[in-house]
N, C-alpha and C positions, 0 to 999 in steps of 0.2 A: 498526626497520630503516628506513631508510633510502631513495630510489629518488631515480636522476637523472629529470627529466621532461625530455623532448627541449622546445627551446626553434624556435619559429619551423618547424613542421610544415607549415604552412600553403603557405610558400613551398618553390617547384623547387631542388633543388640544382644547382649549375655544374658541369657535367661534360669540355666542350671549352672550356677560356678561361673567358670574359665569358658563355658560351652556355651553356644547358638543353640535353637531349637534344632536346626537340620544335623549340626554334631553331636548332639546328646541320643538323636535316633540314630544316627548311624551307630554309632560307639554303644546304644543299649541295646539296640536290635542285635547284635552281632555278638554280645555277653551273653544275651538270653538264649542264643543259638548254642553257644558255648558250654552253656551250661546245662543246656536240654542233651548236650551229645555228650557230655561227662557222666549223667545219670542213665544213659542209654545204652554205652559203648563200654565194653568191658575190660578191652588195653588202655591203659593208660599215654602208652607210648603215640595211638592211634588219635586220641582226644589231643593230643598235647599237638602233634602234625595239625590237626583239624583247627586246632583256637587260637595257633599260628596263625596260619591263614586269610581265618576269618578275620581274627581282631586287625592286622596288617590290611586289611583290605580297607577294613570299617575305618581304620584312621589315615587311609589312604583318600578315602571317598571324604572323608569329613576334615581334612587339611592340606591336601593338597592342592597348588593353585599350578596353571602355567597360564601365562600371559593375560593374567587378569581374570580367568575362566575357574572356575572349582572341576575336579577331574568325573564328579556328575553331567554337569554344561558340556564336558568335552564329550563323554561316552552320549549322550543324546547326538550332540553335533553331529558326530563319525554317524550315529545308524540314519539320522537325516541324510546324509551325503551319499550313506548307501541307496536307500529308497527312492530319494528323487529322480528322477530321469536325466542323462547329462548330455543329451541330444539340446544345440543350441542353432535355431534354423534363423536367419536372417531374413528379413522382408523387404525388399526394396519398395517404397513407397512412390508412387506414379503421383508425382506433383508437377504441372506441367512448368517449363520452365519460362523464365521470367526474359521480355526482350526488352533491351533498351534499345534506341535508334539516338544515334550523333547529330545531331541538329549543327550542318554548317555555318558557319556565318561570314558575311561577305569583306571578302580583304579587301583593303585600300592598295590608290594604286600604287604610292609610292612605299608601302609597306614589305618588305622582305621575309620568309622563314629565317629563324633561328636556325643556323646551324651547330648540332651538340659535339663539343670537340674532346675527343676520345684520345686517352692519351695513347700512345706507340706501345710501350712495355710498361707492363704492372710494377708498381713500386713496393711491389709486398716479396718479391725475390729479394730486391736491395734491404729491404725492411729485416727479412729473414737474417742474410749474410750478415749484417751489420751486428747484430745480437747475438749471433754464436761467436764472432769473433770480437766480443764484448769490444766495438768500434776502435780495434788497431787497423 
């Protein structure tokens, strides 16, 4: 049997226009404010500073992305970092430690140790020299 797998889950789907549900409230929220303080405020000049502003903020919050994050996700992030406490105390954990014991075992007699033969001088001087003077 069969199964369709949804393709592209990841991304918002468009719901008004070009817009996501969370861009069309940023972007109507911030009209509606615009417009409540054009009928309220009697400069125009004053309204006009004010829906700058606003609208610049509202399509800031509703398109802005950095590193994957919308610039809502990031302003939550920042007051989380603020609030949580950044005291980070480590605990040594008392696990008793573990022994192992060498079990000898009996040499023969005509059997000798290994002796490990170490060379005189490291070959990683000559190694070196050899390669900066591209081996003249």
């Amino acid at each position: 049997m069969e199964y369709i797998v949804p393709q592209f889950i990841e991304r918002e789907s468009k719901i008004f226009g070009p817009f996501t549900f969370k861009q069309f409230i940023f972007i109507g929220i911030a009209g509606g404010i615009s417009i409540f303080i054009y009928f309220t405020i009697k400069s125009f000049a004053l309204f006009l500073i004010s829906a700058i502003i606003l609208m610049g903020g509202a399509l800031a919050m509703a398109f802005f992305k950095r590193g994957g994050f919308t610039l809502p996700k990031l302003i939550q992030n920042f007051f989380v970092f603020l609030t949580k406490p950044k005291i980070y105390l480590w605990g040594k954990k008392t696990i008793p430690p573990k022994i192992y014991s060498k079990k000898e075992e009996p040499k023969e007699e005509g059997e000798e140790e290994s002796v490990l033969k170490i060379a005189e001088k490291s070959r990683l001087r000559n190694l070196y020299t050899l390669l900066e003077t591209k081996g003249k």
